[in-house]
N, C-alpha and C positions, 0 to 999 in steps of 0.2 A: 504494500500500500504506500502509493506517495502523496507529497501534497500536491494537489491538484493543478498546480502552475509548475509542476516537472513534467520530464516526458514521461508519459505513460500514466500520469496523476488523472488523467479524462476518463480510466477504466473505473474510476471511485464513483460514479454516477450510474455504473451498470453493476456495480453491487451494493447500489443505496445508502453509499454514506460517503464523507468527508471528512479527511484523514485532519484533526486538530492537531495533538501535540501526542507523546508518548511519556509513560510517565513508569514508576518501579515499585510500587506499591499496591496492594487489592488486588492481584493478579490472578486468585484462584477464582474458581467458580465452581459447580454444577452445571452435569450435563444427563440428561436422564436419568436423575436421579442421585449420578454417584458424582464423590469429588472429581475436581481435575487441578491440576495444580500450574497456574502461569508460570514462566520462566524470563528470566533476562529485562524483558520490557511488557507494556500492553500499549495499545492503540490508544488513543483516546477520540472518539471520532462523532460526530452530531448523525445519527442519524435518520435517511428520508424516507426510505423505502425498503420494503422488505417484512422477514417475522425475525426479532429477538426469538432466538431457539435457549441462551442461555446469556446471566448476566454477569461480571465480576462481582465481590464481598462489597462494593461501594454501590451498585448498580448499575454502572455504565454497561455498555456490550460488550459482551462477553465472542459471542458467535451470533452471527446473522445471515439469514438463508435470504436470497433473494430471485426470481424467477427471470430468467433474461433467458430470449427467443423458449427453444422448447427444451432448456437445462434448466440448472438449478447451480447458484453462483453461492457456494461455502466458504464463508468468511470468519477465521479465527485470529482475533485481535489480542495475540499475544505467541511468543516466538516459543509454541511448546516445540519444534521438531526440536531445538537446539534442545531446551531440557531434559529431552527423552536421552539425543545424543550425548549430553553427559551425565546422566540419571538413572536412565534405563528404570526408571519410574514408571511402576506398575500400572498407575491411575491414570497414566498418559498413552499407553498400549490399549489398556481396554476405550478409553476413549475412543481411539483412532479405531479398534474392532468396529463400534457402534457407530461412528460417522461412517466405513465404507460398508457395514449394512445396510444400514440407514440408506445410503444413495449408490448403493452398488456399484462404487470403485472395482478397481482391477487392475492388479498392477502389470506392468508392463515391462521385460526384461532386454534392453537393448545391446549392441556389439561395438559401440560408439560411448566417448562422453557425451550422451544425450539422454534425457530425461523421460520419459513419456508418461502419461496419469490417463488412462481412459473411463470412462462414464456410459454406460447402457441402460438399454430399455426392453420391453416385447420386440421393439422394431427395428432398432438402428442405435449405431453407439456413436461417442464423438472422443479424439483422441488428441489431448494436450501435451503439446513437442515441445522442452525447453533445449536449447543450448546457452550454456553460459557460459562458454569461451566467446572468443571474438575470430573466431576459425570457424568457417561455413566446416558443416559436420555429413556427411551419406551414409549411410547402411542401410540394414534391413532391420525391422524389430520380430520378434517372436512373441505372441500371444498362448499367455496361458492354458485361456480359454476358446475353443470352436465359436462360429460366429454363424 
């Protein structure tokens, strides 16, 4: 998430909110029920659209689902992957179970430094490609799953 006057801060309007400040306090939440525990930072961000799925201990947003074309745009305003990666915190694993049930993730195993995160449905999936070098990347990905 950027602020909205960097590159890439315009995407903050197709997941309903406005990235304000980041701050290191109240960072845990709930999330269906069970703890989950922020790490490093949280967001702090006003927002416009969408459903609060969970709050921080102070109540700002925690995680915000918001509907853009025919996905569902999953926004967690606070840097758990990093906590998991030095935590290996339990509360953050089942988390993460419950979010890609929740929206039927699938991960994606590529031959490249390339990233991939895909998303399905009954009818058709969509498949989000990072590269975070500055080196145009090629291969091929393998799918877990039949399609």
């Amino acid at each position: 998430m950027l602020n909205k006057d960097l590159p890439g801060g315009c995407f903050n309007s197709q997941i309903g909110m406005d990235y304000l400040d980041s701050d290191y306090v109240d960072m845990d939440f709930e999330y269906a029920g069970k703890p989950v525990a922020g790490y490093y930072f949280k967001y702090i961000c006003d927002v416009k659209s969408g459903a609060v799925s969970a709050r921080f201990n102070d109540g700002r947003c925690a995680v915000l689902t918001n509907k853009v074309g025919k996905g569902t745009v999953v926004t967690i305003n606070t840097d758990i992957w990093y906590g998991y990666a030095k935590t290996r915190d339990e509360r953050i694993k089942d988390f993460a179970k419950t979010i890609a049930e929740q929206y039927q993730f699938v991960s994606v195993k590529t031959d490249k430094d390339v990233f991939i995160r895909l998303c399905e449905n009954e009818s058709e999936y969509v498949a989000f490609v990072f590269n975070y070098s500055d080196v145009k990347q090629t291969g091929q990905a393998e799918f877990k799953k039949q399609f």
